[in-house]
C-alpha positions as a Markdown table, in Angstrom:
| # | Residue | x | y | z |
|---|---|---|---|---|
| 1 | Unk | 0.0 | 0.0 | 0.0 |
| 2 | Unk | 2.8 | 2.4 | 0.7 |
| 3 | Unk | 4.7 | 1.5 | -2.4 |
| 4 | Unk | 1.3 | 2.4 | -4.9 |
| 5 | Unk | 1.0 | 5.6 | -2.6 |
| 6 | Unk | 4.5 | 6.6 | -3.2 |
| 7 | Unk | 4.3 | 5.8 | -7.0 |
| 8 | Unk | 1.3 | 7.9 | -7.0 |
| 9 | Unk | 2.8 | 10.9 | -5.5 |
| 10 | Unk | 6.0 | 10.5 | -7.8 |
| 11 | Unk | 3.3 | 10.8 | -10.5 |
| 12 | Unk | 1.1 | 13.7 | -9.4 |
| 13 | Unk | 4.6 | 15.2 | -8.7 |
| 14 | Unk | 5.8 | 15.1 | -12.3 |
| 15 | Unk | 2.4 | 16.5 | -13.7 |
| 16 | Unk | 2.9 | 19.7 | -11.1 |
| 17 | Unk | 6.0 | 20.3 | -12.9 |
| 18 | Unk | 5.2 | 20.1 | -16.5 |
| 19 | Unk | 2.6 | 22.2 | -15.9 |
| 20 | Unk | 4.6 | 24.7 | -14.3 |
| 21 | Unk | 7.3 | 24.3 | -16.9 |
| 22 | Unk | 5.0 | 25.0 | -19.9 |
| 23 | Unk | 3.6 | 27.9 | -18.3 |
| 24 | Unk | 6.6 | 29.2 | -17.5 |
| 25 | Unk | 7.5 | 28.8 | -21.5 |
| 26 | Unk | 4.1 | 30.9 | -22.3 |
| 27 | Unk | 5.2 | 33.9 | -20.0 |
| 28 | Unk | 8.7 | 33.9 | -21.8 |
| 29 | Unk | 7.3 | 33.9 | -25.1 |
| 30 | Unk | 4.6 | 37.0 | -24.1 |
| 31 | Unk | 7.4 | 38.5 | -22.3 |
| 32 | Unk | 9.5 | 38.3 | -25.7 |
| 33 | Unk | 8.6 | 40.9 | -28.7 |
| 34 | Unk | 10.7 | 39.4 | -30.9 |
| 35 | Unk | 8.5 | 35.9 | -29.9 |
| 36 | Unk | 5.6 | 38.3 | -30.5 |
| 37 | Unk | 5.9 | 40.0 | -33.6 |
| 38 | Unk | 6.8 | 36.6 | -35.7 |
| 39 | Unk | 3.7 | 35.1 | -34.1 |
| 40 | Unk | 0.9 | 37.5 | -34.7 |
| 41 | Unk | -0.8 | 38.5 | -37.5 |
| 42 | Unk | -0.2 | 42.1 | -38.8 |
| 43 | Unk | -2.8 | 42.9 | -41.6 |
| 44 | Unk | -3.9 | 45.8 | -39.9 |
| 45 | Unk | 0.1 | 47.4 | -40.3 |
| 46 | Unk | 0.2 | 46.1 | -43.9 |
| 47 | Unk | -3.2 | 47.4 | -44.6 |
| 48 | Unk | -2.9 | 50.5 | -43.2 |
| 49 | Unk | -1.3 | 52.2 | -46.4 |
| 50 | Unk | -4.2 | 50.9 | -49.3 |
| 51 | Unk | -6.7 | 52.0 | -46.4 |
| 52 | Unk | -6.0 | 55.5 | -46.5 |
| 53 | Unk | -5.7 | 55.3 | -50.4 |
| 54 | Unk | -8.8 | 54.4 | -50.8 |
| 55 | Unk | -10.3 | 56.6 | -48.3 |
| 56 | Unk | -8.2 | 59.2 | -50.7 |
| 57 | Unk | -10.0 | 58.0 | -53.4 |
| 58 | Unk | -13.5 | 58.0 | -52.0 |
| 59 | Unk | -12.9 | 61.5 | -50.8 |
| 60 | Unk | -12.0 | 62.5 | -54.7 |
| 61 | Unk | -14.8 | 60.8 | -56.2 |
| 62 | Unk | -17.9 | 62.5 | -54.0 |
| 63 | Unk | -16.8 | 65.4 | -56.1 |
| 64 | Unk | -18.3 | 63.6 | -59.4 |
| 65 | Unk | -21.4 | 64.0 | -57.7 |
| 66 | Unk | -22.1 | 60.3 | -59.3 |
| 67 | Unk | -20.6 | 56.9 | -58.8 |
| 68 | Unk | -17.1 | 56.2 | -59.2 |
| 69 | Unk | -15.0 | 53.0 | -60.1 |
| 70 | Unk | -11.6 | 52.7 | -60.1 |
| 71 | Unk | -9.0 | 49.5 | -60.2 |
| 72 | Unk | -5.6 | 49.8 | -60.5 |
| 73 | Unk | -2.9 | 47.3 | -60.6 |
| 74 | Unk | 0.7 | 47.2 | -60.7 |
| 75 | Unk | 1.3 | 44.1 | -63.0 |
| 76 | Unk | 4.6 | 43.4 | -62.1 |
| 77 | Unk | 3.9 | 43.0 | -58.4 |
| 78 | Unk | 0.3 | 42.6 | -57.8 |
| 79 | Unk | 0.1 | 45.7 | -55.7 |
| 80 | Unk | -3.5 | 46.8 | -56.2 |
| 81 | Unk | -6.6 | 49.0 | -55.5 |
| 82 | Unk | -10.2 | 49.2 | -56.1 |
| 83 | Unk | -13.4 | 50.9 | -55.7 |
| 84 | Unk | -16.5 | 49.8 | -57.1 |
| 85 | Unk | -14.2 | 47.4 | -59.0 |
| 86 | Unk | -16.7 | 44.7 | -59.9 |
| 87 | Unk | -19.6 | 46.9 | -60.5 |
| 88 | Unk | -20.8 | 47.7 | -64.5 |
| 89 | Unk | -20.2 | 50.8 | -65.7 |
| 90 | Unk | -21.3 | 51.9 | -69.6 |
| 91 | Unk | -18.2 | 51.8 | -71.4 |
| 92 | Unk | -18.9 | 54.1 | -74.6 |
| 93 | Unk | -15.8 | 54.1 | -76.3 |
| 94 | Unk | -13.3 | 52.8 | -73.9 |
| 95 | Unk | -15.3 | 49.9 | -75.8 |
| 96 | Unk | -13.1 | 50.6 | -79.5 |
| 97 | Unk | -10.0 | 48.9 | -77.5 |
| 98 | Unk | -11.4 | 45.6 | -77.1 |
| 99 | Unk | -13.0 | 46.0 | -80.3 |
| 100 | Unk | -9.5 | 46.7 | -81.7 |
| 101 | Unk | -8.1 | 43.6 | -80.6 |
| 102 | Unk | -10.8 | 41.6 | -81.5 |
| 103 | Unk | -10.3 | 43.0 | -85.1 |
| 104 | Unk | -6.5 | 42.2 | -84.9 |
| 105 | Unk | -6.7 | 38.9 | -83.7 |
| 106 | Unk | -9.0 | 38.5 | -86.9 |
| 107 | Unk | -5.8 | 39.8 | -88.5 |
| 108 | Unk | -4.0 | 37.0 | -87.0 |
| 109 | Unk | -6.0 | 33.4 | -87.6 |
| 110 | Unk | -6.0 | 34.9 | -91.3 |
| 111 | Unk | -9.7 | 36.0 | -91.8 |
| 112 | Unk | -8.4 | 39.8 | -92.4 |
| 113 | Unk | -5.4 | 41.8 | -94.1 |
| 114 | Unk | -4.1 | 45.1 | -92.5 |
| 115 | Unk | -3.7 | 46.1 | -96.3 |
| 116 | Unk | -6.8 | 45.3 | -97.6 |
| 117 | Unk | -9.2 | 48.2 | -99.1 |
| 118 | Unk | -12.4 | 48.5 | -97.2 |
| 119 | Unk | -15.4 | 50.5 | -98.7 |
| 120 | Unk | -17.0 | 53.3 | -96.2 |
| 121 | Unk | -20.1 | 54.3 | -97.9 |
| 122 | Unk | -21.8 | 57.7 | -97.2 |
| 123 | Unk | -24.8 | 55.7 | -95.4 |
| 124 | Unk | -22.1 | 54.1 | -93.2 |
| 125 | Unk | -21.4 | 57.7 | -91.6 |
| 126 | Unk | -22.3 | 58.1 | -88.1 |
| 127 | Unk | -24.4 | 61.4 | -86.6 |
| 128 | Unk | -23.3 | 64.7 | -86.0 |
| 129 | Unk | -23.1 | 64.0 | -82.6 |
| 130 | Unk | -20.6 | 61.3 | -82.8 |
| 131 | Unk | -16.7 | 62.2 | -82.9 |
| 132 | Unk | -15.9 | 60.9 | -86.6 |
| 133 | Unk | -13.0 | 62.8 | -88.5 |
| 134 | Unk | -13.6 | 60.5 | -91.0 |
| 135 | Unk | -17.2 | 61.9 | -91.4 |
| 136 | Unk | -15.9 | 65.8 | -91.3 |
| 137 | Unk | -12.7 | 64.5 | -94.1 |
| 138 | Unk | -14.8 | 62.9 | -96.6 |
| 139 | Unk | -18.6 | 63.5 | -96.4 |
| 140 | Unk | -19.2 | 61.5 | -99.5 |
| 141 | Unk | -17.5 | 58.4 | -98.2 |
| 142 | Unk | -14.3 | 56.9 | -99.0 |
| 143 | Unk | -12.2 | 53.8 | -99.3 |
| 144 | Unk | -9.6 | 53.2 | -96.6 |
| 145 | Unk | -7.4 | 50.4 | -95.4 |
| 146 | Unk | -7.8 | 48.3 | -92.4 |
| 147 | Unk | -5.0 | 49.6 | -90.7 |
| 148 | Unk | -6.6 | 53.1 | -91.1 |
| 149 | Unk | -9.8 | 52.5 | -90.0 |
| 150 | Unk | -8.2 | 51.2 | -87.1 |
| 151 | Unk | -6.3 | 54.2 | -86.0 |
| 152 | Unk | -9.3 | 56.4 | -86.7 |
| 153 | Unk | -11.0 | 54.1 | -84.2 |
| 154 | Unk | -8.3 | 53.8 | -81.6 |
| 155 | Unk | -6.2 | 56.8 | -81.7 |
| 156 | Unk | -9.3 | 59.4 | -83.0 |
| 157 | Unk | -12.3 | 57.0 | -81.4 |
| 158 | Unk | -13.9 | 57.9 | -84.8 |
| 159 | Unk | -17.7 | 56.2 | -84.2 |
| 160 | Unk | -17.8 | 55.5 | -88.7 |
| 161 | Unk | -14.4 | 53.5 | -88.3 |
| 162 | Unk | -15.8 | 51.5 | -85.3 |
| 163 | Unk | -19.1 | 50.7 | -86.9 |
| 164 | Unk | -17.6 | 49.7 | -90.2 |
| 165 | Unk | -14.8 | 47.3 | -88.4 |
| 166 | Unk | -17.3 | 45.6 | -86.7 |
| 167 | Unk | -19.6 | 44.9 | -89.8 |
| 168 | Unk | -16.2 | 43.9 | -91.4 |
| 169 | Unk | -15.7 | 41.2 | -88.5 |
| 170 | Unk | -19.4 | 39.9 | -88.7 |
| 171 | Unk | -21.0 | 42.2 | -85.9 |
| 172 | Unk | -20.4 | 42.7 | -81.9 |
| 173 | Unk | -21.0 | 38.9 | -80.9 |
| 174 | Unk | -17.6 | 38.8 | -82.3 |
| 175 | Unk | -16.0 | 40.7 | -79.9 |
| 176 | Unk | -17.8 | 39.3 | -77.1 |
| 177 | Unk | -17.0 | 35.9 | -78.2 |
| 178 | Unk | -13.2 | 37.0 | -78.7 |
| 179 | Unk | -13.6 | 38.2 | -74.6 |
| 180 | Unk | -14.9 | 35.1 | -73.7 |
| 181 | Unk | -11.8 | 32.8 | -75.3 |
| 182 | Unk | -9.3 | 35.3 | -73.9 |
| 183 | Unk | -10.7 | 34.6 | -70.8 |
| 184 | Unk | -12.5 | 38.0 | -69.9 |
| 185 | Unk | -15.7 | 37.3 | -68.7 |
| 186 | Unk | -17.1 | 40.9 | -67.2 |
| 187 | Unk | -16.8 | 43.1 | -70.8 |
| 188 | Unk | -19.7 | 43.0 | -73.2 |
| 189 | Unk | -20.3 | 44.5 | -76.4 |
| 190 | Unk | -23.5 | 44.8 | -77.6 |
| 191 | Unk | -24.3 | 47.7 | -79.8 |
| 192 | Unk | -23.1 | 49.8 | -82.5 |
| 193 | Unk | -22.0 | 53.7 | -82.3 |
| 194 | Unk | -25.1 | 54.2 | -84.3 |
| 195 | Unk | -27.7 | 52.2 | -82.0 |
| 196 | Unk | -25.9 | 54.3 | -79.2 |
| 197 | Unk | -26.5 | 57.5 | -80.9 |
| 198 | Unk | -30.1 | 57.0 | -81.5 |
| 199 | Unk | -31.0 | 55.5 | -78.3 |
| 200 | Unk | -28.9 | 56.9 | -75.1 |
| 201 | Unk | -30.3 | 54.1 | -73.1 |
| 202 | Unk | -28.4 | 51.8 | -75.5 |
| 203 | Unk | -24.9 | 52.5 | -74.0 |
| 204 | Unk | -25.6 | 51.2 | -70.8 |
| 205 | Unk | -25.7 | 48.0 | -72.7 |
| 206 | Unk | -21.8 | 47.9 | -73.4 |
| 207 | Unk | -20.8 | 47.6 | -70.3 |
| 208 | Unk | -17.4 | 46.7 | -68.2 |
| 209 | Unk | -16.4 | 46.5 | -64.8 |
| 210 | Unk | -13.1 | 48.3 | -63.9 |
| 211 | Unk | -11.3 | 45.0 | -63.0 |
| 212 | Unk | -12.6 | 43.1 | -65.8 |
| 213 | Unk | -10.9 | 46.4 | -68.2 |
| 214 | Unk | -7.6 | 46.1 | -65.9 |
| 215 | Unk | -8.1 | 42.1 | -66.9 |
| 216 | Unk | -7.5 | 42.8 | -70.5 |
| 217 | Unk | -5.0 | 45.6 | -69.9 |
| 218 | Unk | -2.9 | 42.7 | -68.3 |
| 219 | Unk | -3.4 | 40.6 | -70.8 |
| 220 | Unk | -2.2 | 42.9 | -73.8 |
| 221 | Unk | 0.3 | 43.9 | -71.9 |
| 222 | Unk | 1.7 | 40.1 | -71.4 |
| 223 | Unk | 1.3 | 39.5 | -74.9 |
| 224 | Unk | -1.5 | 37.0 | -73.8 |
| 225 | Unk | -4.3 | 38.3 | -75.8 |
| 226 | Unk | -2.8 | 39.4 | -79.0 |
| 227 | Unk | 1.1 | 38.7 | -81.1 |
| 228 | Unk | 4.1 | 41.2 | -80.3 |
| 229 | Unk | 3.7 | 42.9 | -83.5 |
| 230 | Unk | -0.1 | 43.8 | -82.9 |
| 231 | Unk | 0.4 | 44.3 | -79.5 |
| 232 | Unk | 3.0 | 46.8 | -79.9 |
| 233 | Unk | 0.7 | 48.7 | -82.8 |
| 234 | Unk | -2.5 | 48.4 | -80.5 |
| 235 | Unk | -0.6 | 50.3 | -77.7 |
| 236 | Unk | 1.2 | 53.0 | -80.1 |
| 237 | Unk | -2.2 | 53.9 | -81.3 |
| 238 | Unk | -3.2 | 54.3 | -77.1 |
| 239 | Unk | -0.1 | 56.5 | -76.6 |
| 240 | Unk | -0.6 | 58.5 | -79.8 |
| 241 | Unk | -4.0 | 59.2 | -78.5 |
| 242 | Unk | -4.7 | 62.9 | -78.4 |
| 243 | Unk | -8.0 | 62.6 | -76.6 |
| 244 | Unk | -9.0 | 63.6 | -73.4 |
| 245 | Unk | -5.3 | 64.4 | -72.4 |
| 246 | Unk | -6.9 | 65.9 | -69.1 |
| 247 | Unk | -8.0 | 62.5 | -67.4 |
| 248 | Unk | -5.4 | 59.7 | -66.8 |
| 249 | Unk | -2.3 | 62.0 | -68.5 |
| 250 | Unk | -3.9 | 64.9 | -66.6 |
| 251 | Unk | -1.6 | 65.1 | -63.7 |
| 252 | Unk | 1.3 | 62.6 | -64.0 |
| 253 | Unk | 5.0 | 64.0 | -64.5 |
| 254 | Unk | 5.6 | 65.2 | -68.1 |
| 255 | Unk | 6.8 | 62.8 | -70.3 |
| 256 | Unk | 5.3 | 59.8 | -68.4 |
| 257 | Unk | 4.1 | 57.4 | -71.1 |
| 258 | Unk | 1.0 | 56.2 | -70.8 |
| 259 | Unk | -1.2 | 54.5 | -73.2 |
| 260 | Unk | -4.6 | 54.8 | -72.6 |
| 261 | Unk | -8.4 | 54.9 | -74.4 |
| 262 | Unk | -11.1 | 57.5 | -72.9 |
| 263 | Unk | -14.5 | 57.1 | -73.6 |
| 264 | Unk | -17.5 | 60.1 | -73.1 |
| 265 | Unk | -21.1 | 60.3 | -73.2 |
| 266 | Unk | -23.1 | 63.1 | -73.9 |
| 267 | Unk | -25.2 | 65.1 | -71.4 |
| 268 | Unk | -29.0 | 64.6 | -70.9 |
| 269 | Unk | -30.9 | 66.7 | -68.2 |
| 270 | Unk | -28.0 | 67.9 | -66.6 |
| 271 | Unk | -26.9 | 63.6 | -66.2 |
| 272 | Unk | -23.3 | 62.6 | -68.0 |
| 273 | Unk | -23.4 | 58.4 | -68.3 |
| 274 | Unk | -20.2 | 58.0 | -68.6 |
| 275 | Unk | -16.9 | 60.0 | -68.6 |
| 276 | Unk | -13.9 | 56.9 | -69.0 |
| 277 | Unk | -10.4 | 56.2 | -69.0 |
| 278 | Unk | -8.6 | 53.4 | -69.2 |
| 279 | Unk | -4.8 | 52.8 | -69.7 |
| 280 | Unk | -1.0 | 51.4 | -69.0 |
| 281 | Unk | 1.3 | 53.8 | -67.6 |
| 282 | Unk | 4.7 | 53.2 | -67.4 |
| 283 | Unk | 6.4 | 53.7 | -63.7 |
| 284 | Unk | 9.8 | 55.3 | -63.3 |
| 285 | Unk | 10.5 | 52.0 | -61.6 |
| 286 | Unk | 10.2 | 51.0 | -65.6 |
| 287 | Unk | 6.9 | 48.5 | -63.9 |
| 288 | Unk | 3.4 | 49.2 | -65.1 |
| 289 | Unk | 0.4 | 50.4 | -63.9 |
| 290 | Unk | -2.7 | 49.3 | -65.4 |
| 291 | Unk | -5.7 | 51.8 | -64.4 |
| 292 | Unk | -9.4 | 51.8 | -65.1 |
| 293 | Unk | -11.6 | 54.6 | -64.1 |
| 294 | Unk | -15.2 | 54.7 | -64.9 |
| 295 | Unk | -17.4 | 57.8 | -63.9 |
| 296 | Unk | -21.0 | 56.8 | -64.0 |
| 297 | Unk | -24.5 | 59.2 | -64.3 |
| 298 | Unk | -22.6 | 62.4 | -63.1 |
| 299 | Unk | -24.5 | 65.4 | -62.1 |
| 300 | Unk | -20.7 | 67.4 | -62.3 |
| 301 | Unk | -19.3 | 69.4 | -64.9 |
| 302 | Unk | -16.6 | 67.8 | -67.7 |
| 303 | Unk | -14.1 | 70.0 | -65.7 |
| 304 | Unk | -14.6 | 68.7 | -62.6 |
| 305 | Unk | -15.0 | 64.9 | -63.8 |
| 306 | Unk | -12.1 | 64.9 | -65.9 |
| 307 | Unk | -10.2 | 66.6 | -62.9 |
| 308 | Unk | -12.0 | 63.5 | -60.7 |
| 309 | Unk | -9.8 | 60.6 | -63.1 |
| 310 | Unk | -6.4 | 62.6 | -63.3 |
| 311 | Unk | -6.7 | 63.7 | -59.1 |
| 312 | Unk | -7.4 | 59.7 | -58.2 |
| 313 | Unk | -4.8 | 58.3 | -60.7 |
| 314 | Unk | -2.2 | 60.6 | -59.3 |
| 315 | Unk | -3.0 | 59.4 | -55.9 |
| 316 | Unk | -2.7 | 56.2 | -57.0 |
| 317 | Unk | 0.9 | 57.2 | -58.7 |
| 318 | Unk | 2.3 | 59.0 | -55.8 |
| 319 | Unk | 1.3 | 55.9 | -53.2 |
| 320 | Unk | 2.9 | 53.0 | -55.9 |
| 321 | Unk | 5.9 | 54.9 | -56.7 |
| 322 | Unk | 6.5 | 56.4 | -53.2 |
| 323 | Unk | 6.2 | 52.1 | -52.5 |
């Protein structure tokens, strides 16, 4: 009887200790920062930085007295922002740049030749109201190569070139299809600059989100979506760009390259549907930014919501670069 009492006790003995052993080992480790820090979480500290960007970024926007989207990726690092990122916004003709590669992939698989002659009959013009230099050069109509029409449409976002490159290519289920095999599932395009001139309800049917546009930034940018040589016309066209100068370019450092496709509505009762601009800017850290900014139904003036874009891209620039 004594031995099991004494066993016992040896045993009860031994528990006491390890107990008191690993809570001594707890205290240490509390007691430790270094313990500490590699331990516990910190996405508060690493979020702390993209917090106040976007509460930079809200704080722009209320000024476009509308809603705002934005997405912004650097593509060589991931680093990214959003607001309203996955919502739809009306495209109007931010839409001609996946309408251009959807034309030069035709270019590509053989169907198409940049050379080739391509009637554009007077009936084929596009309103008055439409941006078209091709309408105010030759009113009567003319005969132009592929490759022109194309940089009418990407580099003037003339509305005759876009409407008779998509009748070339067999109509906008084309381009959606193209979208779809690339991988790009949030971009549709679903009328012509025509329908969207006679029926301003019609452009909220060509719709994007701002991530799915920053999608197929990336993938032009990593030759993905389209061959080196037409992916290094596509985005001398965007840089070439005269238009809108005052959005995405509006801020940045002179001589910052950025290559980039804008796209504006017209105003009814006082409402603006869309005011856009999309583009890759090139970091002096030689990275690249890919940036989408949509400005949707905005009561403010074209000052104030091209000043919007070019106020929340620089924030964006100044936080990435500063990085």
């Amino acid at each position: 009887m004594k031995r099991i009492l004494f066993q016992n006790l040896r045993v009860f003995l031994f528990i006491i200790i390890c107990l008191g052993f690993n809570f001594g080992c707890k205290e240490i480790r509390k007691e430790n920062p270094a313990n500490a820090s590699s331990e516990l979480p910190t996405p508060e500290v690493k979020d702390k930085p993209k917090s106040a960007l976007r509460e930079q970024i809200k704080q722009i926007a209320d000024s476009a007295q509308g809603k705002v989207g934005v997405a912004a990726t650097v593509l060589e690092t991931g680093e990214s922002i959003g607001l309203n990122e996955n919502e739809h916004f009306p495209m109007q003709s931010v839409y001609k740049f996946p309408i251009a590669m959807a034309v030069l992939k035709q270019v590509e698989q053989g169907n198409l030749k940049p050379e080739q002659k391509i009637r554009v009959e007077k009936s084929d013009l596009v309103p008055k109201q439409l941006r078209s230099p091709i309408r105010d050069r030759f009113p009567q109509g003319t005969e132009l190569s592929l490759s022109e029409l194309l940089k009418y449409m990407v580099s003037d976002s003339d509305g005759t070139a876009c409407d008779v490159l998509l009748k070339t290519i067999g109509g906008v289920d084309v381009v959606t299809k193209y979208l779809r095999d690339i991988g790009v599932g949030d971009i549709v395009v679903a009328t012509t600059e025509r329908e969207m001139a006679e029926d301003n309800s019609a452009q909220y049917r060509n719709w994007t989100s701002p991530k799915a546009a920053n999608d197929l930034l990336r993938l032009l940018h990593e030759g993905r979506a389209l061959s080196e040589s037409n992916r290094a016309l596509l985005l001398r066209w965007m840089t070439e760009t005269p238009t809108s100068s005052k959005r995405i370019k509006g801020l940045l450092p002179a001589g910052t390259v950025a290559a980039h496709k804008t796209g504006t509505s017209g105003t009814v009762n006082g409402l603006t549907a869309a005011t856009n601009d999309v583009g890759l800017i090139t970091l002096p850290t030689g990275k690249h930014l890919a940036i989408s900014i949509f400005v949707l139904d905005s009561k403010a003036d074209e000052a104030t919501r091209e000043e919007v874009i070019a106020k929340i891209t620089r924030a964006i620039w100044d936080e990435f670069v500063k990085g």
